[in-house]
C-alpha positions as YAML, in Angstrom:
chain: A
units: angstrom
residues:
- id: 1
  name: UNK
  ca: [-6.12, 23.02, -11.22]
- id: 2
  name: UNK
  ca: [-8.33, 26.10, -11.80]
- id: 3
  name: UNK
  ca: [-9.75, 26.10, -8.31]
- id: 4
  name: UNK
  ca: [-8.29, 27.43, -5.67]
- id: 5
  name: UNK
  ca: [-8.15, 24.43, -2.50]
- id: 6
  name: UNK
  ca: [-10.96, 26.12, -0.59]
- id: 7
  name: UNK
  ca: [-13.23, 25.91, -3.89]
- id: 8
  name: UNK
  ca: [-11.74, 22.00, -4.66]
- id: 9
  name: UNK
  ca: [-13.03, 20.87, -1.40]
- id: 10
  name: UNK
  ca: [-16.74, 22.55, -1.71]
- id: 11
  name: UNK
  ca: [-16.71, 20.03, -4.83]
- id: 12
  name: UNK
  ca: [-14.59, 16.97, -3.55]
- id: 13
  name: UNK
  ca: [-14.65, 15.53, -0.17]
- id: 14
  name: UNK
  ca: [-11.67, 12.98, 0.67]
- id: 15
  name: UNK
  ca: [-11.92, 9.81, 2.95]
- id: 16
  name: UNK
  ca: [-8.28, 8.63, 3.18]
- id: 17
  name: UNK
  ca: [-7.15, 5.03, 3.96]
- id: 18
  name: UNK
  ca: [-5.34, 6.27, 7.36]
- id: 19
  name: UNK
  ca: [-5.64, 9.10, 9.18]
- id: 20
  name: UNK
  ca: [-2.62, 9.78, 10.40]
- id: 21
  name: UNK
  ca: [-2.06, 11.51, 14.28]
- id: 22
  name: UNK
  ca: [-4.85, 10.77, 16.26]
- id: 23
  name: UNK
  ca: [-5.90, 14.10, 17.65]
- id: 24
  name: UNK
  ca: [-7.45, 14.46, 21.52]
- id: 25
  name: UNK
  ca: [-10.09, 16.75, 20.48]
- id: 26
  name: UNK
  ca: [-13.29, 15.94, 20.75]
- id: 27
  name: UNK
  ca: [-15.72, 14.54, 18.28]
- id: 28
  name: UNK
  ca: [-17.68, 17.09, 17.19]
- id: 29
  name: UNK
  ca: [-14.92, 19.24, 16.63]
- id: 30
  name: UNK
  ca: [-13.04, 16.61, 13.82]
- id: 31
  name: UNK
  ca: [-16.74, 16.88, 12.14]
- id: 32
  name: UNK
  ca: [-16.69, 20.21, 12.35]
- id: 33
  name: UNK
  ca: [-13.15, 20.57, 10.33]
- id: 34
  name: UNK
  ca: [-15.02, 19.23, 7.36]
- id: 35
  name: UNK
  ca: [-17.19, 22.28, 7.07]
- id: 36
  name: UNK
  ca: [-13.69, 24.21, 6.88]
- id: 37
  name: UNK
  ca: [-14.29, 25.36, 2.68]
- id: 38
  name: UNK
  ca: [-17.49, 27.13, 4.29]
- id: 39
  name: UNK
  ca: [-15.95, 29.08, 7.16]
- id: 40
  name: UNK
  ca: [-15.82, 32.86, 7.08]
- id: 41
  name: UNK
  ca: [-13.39, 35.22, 9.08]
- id: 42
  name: UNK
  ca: [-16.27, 36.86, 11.38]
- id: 43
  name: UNK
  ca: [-18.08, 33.99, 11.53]
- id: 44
  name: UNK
  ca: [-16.36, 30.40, 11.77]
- id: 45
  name: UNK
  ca: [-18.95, 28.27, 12.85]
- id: 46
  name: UNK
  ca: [-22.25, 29.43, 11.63]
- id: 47
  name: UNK
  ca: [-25.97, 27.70, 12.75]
- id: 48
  name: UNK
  ca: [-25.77, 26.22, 9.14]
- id: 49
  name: UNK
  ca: [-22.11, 24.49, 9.70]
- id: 50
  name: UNK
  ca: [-23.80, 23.50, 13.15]
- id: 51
  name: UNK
  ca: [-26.83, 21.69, 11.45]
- id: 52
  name: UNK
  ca: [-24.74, 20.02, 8.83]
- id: 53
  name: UNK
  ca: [-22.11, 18.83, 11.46]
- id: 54
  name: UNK
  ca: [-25.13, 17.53, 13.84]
- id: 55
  name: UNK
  ca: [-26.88, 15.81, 10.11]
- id: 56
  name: UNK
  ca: [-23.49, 14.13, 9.10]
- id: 57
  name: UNK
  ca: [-23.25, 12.69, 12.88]
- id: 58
  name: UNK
  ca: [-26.88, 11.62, 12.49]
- id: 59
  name: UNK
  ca: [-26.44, 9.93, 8.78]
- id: 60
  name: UNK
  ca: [-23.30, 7.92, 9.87]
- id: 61
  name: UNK
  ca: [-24.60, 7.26, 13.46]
- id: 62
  name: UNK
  ca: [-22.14, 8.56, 15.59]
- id: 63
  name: UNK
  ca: [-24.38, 11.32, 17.33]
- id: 64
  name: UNK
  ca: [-23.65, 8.86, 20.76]
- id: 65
  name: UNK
  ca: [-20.00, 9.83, 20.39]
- id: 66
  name: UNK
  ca: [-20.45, 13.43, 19.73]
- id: 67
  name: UNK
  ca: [-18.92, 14.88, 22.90]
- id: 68
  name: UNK
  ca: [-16.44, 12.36, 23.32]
- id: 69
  name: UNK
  ca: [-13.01, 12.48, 22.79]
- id: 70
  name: UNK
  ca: [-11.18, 10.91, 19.22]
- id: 71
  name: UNK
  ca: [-8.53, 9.80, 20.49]
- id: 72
  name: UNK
  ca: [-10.52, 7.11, 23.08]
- id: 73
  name: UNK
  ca: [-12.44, 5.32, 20.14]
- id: 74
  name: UNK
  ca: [-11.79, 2.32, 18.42]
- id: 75
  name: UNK
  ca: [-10.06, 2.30, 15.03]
- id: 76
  name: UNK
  ca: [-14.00, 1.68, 13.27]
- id: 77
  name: UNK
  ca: [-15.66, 4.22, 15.39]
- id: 78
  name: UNK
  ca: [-12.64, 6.52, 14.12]
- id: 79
  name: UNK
  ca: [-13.37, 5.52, 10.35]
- id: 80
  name: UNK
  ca: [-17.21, 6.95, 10.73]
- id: 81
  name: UNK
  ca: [-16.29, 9.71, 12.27]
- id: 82
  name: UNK
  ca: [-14.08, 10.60, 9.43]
- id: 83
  name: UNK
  ca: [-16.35, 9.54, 6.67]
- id: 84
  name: UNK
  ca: [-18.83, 11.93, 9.08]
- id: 85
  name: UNK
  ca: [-16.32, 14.99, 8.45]
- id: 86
  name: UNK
  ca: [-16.51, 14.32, 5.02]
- id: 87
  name: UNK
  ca: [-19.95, 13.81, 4.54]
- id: 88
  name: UNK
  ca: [-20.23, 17.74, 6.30]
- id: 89
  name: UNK
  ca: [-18.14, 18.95, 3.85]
- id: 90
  name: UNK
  ca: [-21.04, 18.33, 1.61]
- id: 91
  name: UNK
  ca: [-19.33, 17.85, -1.67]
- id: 92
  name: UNK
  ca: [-21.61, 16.14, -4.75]
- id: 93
  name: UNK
  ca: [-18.19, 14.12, -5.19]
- id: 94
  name: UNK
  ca: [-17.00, 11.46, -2.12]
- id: 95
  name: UNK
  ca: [-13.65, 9.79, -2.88]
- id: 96
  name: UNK
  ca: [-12.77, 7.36, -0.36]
- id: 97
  name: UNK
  ca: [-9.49, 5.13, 0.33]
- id: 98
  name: UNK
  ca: [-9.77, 1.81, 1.08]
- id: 99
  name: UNK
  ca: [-12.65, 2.64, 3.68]
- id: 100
  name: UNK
  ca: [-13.30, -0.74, 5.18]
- id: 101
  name: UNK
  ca: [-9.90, -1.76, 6.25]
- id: 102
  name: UNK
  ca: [-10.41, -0.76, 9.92]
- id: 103
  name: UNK
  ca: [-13.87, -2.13, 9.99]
- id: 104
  name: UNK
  ca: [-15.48, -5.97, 11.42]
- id: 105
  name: UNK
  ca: [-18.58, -7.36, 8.64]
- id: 106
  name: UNK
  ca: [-21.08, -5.53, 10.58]
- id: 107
  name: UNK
  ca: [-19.24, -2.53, 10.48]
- id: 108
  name: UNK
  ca: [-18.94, -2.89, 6.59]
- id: 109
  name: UNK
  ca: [-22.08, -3.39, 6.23]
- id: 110
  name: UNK
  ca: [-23.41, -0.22, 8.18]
- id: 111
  name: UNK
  ca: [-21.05, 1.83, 5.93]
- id: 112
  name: UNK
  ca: [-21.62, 0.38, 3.25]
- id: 113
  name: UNK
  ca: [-25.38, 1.47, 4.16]
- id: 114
  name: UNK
  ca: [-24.29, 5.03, 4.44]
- id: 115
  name: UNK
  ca: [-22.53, 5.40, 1.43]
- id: 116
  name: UNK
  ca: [-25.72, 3.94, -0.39]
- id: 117
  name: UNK
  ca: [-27.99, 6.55, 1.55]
- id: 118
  name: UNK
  ca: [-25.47, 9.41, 0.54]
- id: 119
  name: UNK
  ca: [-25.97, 8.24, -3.27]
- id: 120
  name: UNK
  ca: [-29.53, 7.59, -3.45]
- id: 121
  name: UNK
  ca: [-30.86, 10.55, -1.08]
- id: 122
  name: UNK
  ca: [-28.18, 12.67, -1.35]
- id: 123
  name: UNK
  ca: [-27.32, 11.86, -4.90]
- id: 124
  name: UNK
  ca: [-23.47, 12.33, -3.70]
- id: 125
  name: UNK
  ca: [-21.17, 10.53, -6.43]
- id: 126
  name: UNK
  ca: [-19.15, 7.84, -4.50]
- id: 127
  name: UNK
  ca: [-15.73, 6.90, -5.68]
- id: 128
  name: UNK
  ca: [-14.08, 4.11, -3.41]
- id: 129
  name: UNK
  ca: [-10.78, 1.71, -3.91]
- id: 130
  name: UNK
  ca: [-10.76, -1.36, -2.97]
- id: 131
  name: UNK
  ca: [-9.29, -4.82, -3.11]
- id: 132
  name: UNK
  ca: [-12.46, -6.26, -2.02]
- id: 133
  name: UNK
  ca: [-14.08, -7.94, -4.84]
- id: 134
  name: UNK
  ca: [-17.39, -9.12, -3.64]
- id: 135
  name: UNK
  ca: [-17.72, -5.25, -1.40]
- id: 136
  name: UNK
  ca: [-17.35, -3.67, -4.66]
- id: 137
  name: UNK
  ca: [-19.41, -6.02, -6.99]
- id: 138
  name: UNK
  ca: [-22.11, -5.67, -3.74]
- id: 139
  name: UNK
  ca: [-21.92, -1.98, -3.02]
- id: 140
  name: UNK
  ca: [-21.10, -0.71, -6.38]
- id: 141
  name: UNK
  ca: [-23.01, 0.97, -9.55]
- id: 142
  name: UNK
  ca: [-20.31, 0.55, -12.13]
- id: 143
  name: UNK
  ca: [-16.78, -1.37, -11.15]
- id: 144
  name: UNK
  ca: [-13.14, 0.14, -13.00]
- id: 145
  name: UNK
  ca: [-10.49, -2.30, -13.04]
- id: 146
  name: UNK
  ca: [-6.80, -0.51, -14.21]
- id: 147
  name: UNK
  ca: [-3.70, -2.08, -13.97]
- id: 148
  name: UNK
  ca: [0.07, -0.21, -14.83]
- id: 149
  name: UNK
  ca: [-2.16, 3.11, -15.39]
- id: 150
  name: UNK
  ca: [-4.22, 1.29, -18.24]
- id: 151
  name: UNK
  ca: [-8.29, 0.59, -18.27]
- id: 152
  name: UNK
  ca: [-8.92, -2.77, -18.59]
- id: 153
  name: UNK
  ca: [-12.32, -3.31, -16.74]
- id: 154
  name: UNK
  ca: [-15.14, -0.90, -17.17]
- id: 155
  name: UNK
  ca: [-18.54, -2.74, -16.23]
- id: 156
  name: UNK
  ca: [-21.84, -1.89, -14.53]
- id: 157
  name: UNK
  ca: [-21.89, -3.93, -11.44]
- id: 158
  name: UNK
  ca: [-24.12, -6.13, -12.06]
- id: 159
  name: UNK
  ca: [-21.97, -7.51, -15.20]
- id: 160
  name: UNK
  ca: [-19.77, -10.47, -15.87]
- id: 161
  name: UNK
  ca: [-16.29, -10.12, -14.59]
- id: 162
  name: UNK
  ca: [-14.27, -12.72, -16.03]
- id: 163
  name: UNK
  ca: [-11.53, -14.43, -14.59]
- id: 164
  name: UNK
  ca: [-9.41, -13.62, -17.43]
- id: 165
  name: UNK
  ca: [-9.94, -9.66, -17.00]
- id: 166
  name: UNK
  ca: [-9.19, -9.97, -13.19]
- id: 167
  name: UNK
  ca: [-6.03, -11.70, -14.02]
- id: 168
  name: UNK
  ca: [-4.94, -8.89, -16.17]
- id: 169
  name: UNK
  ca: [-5.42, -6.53, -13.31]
- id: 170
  name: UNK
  ca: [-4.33, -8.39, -10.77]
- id: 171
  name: UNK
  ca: [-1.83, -10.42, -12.18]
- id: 172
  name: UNK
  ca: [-2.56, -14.10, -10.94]
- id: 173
  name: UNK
  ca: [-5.02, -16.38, -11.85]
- id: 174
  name: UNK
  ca: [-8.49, -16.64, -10.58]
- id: 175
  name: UNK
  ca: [-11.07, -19.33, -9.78]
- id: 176
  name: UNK
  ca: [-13.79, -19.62, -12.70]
- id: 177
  name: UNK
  ca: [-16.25, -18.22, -10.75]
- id: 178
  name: UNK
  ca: [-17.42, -14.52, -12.16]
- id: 179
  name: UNK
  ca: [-18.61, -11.34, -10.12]
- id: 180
  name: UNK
  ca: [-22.42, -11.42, -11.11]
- id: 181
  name: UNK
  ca: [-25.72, -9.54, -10.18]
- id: 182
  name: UNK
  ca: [-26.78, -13.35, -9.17]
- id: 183
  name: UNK
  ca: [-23.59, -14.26, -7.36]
- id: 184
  name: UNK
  ca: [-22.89, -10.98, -5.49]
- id: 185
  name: UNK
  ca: [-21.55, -12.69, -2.28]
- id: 186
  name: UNK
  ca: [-18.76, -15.12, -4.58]
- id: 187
  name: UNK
  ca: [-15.49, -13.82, -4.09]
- id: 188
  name: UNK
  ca: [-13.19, -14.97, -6.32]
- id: 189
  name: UNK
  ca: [-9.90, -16.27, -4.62]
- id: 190
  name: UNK
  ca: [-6.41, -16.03, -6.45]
- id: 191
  name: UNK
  ca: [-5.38, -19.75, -7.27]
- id: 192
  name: UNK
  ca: [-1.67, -19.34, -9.00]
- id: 193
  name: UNK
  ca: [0.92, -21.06, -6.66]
- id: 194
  name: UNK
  ca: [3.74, -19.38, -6.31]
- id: 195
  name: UNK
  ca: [6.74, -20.98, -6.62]
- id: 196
  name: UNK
  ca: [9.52, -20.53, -3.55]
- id: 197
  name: UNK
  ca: [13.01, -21.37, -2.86]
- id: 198
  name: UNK
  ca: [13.78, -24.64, -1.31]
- id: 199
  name: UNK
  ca: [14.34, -24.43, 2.41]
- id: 200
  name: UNK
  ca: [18.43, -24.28, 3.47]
- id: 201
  name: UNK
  ca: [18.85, -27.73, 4.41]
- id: 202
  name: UNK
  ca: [19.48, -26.98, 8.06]
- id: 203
  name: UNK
  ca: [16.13, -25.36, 8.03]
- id: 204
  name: UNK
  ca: [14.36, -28.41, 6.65]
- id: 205
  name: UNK
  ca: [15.47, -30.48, 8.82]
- id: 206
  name: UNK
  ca: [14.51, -28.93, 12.12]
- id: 207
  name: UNK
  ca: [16.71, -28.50, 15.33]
- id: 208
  name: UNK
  ca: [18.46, -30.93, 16.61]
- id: 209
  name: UNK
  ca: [18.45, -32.72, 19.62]
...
């Protein structure tokens, strides 16, 4: 609460899960809003906001779409674009929403690629939620688990994650299968039925002739 937004955003950059209106500019320009804490009154755009625009549209491969408009890409190419604004805002700290809802298994898998560049070359702190089990067991260092506000999973990612922990966070049983360094690509699937109404019996028994 100390700093000022301008100063907050030099520190944290922000990948939400949606992003709202879709705006017609073009490309470059949405990348460009991420280097927004760095602008100055006489000089907006400087060569160094211009080389860290062009490096975040390099890193997250979307230099093809630079000069095209945002509002003709697909919902993916949309996401990398974004995560490209944010990596130009270059912050040490990356939180990101739910990042791979908008994105097929090859696109998860080239940002998931990204995000690991970011951390190991970059040395950028990457904070994601997620439902996805096996993503985060695959992509992550360490893997938090809260539930109600409370910590109940706190693990290095390559650590057991018992069935009986994911239950308390999710609240339904789990398969016996744990999220291991050797079983990376299990996902665990929910297994508690849940129980539901009988059908009215007009419902049940269909239309009639």
């Amino acid at each position: 609460r100390a700093y000022s937004k301008r100063e907050l955003a030099r520190h944290v950059a922000f990948l939400p899960q949606t992003s709202g209106p879709v705006p017609p500019l073009r490309v470059r320009d949405i990348v460009m809003m991420g280097r927004y804490p760095y602008f100055t009154l006489f000089d907006p755009a400087s060569l160094e906001d211009r080389l860290a625009v062009q490096s975040a549209l390099d890193l997250a491969g979307t230099s093809a779409f630079a000069e095209r408009r945002f509002d003709e890409l697909s919902g993916g190419e949309r996401q990398r674009i974004l995560l490209a604004a944010a990596i130009a805002q270059d912050a040490p700290i990356l939180l990101l929403d739910e990042p791979f809802t908008f994105l097929d298994p090859a696109g998860q898998a080239e940002f998931s690629a990204i995000l690991a560049r970011l951390r190991l070359d970059r040395g950028v702190t990457v904070i994601t939620v997620t439902h996805d089990l096996g993503r985060a067991v695959s992509d992550g260092c360490r893997i938090i688990g809260l539930s109600g506000g409370t910590l109940v999973i706190d693990h290095p990612a390559g650590a057991e994650i018992s069935a009986a922990l994911l239950e308390k966070v999710y609240g339904c049983a789990f398969n016996p299968v744990s999220l291991t360094a050797a079983n990376r690509e299990t996902r665990p699937r929910c297994v508690e039925r849940i129980e539901t109404a009988p059908l009215p019996e007009t419902m049940a028994a269909g239309p009639k002739p």
